[in-house]
C-alpha positions as CSV (number, residue, x, y, z in Angstrom):
1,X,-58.3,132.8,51.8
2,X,-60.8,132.7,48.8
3,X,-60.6,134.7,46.0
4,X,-63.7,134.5,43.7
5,X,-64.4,131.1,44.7
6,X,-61.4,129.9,44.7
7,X,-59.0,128.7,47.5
8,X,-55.8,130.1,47.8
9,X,-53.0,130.3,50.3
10,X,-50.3,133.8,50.7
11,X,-47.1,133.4,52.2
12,X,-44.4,135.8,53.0
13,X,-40.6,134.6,52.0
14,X,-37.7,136.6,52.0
15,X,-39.9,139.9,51.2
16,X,-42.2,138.6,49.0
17,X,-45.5,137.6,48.7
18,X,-46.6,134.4,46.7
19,X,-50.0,132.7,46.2
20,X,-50.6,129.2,45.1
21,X,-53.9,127.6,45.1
22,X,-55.0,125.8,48.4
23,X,-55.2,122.6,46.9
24,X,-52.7,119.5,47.3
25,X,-52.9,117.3,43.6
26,X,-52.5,114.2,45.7
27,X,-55.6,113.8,46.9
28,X,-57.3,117.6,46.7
29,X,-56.4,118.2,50.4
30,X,-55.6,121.5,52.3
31,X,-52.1,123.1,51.6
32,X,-53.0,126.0,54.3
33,X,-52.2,124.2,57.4
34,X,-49.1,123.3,55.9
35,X,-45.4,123.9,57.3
36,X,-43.3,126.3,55.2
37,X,-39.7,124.3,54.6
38,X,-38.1,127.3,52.5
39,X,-39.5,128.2,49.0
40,X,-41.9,124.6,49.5
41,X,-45.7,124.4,51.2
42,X,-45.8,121.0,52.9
43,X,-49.1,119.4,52.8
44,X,-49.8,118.6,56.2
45,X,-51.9,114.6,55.3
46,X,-49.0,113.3,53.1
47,X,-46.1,115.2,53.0
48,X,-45.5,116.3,49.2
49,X,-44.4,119.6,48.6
50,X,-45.0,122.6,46.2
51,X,-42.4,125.8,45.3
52,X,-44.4,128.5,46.7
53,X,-42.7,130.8,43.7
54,X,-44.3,128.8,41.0
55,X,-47.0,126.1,42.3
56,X,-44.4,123.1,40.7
57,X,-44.3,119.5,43.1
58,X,-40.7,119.1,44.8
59,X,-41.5,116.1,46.6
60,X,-44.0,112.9,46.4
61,X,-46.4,111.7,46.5
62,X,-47.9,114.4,44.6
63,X,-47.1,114.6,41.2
64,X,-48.9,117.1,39.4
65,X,-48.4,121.3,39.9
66,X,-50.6,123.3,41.8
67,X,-51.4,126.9,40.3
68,X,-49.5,129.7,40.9
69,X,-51.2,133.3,40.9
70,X,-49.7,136.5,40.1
71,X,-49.3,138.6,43.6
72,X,-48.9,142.6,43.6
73,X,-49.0,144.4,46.8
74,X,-50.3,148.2,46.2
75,X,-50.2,149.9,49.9
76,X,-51.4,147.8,52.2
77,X,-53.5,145.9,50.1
78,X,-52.4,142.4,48.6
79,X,-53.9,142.2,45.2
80,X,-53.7,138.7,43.5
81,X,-54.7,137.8,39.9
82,X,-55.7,134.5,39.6
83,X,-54.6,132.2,36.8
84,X,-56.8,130.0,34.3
């Protein structure tokens, strides 16, 4: 999904909605086609990992965060405030 510009990925855990930037710091890859393995986004080329909650790296070989954005849902509508 892009949101003014920007790349980002939504996904649905446990009644919540979380948004972290469609970008894997390994190698600036895809996260969207990833598998959800609880709370972490698996990239789909290399395997690392990112906390949908908070953009932080769980697993290798990435090791740098991927931004997290502030979600609100408002009636049907998801609203999402992206961060710096």
């Amino acid at each position: 999904m892009e949101v003014l510009d920007r790349y980002v990925v939504l996904v649905r855990y446990d009644a919540q909605v979380y948004c972290i930037e469609d970008l894997c710091t390994h190698d600036g890859g895809t996260l969207g086609d990833g598998e959800l393995d609880g709370y972490c986004l698996v990239c789909p080329r290399h395997g690392a990992k990112f906390d949908v909650r908070n953009g932080h790296v769980v697993c290798m070989p990435a090791t740098e965060n991927t931004p997290s954005h502030e979600v609100r849902i408002d009636g049907d509508q998801v609203l999402v405030r992206l961060s710096d």
